[in-house]
N, C-alpha and C positions, 0 to 999 in steps of 0.2 A: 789538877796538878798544882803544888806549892814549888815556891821558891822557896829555898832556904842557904845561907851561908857554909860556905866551906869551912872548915875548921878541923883542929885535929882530931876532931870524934867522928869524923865521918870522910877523912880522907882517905882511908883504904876503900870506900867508895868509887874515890876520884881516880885512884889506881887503877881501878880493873876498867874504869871505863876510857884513860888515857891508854893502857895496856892493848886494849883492842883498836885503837888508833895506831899504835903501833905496829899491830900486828899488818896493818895493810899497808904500810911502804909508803904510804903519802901523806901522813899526816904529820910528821916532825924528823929533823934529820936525826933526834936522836935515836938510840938505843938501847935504853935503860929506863927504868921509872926512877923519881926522885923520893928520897925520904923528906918527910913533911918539912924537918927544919930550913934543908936545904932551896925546899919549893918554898915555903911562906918568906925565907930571906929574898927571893928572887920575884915574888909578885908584890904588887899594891897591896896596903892593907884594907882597901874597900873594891868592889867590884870583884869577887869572890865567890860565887854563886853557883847552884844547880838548882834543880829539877827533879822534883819526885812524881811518882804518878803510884799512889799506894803503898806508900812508902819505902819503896825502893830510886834510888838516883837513878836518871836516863841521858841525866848527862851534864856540862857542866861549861862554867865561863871565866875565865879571868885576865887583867891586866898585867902585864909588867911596863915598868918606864923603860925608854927607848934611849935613853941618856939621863946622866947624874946633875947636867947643866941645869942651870934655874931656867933660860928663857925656853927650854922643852919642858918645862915641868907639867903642860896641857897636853899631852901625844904620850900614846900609848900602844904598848901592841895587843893584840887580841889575840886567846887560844879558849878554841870553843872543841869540846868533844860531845858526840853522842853517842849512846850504846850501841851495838853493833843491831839488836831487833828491832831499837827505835827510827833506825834513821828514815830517812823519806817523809817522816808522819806528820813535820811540822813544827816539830819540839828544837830544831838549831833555831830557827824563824823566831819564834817563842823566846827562845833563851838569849838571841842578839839581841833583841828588841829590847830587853830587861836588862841587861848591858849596858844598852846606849843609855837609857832614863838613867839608870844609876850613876854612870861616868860622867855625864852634862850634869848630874847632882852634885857630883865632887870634882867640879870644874874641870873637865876636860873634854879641851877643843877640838882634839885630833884624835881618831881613831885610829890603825894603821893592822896592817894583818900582811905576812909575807904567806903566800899558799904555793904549794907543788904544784905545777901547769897542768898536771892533768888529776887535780882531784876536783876536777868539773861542778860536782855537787856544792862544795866548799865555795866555790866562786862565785856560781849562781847564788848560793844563800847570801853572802856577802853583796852581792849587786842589787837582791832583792829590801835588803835593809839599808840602802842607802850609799855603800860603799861606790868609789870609781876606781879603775885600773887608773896608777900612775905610774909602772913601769914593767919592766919586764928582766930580770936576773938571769944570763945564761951561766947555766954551770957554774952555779955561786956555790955550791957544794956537794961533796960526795955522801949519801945514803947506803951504805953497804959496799963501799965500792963503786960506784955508780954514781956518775956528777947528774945533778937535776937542778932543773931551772925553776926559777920560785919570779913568783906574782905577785908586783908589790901593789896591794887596792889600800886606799885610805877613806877613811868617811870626816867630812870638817860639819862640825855642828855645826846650826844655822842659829842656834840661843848662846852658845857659853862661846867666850872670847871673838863680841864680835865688832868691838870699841876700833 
């Protein structure tokens, strides 16, 4: 497997594999995919990453800032997707993990990830790479019609802002 950078040569990639996140109801409250200009104005421009396994993407990771204030300039949210054949195999595990070393590269403290309560899988992977639950959102918003509760887990480096 390689990591390689997101970019717009290879984000119709990142489509079909956010697309099928979509497709299961618990992975974003949106409902649309984003055209590249729109998604690269709204993430970090480092921590941008997938996952190839024969060169085809299986899946993918990036940050956006959580606020435009300087003292969050360390906290980040996280959106990790897998292809819908890959999941269970190890490749989110893989792909947060390479995450984190890159974020603590470009100085950030705080991880952060809001999840749908029951996308179980999602959770567990995040508890496994470090993350804790620090709250819990009822019916912070409607997905089709339907209010769902979202999972706030946060991971705090133990190297980057620990003065």
């Amino acid at each position: 497997m390689e990591i390689k950078p997101i970019t717009n040569d290879n984000f119709s990639e990142v489509i079909e594999i956010y697309n099928q996140g979509l497709a299961t109801n618990i992975a974003t409250f949106q409902n649309d995919s984003p055209q590249w200009e729109e998604w690269d104005k709204g993430h970090l421009a480092f921590c941008r990453i997938s996952i190839y396994d024969n060169d085809k993407m299986i899946g993918w990771a990036s940050l956006t800032p959580v606020s435009s204030r300087c003292v969050y300039a360390g906290v980040a949210e996280v959106s990790i997707y897998i292809a819908q054949d890959e999941r269970g195999k190890g490749i989110g595990k893989t792909l947060l993990t390479e995450l984190i070393q890159q974020s603590e590269a470009n100085y950030i403290w705080t991880l952060q990830s809001g999840i749908f309560s029951e996308n179980e899988s999602s959770i567990k992977l995040h508890e496994k790479c470090g993350f804790r639950l620090v709250g819990y959102r009822e019916k912070i918003g409607k997905k089709n019609g339907i209010w769902k509760d979202n999972v706030l887990m946060e991971r705090r480096s133990k190297n980057i802002g620990i003065d």
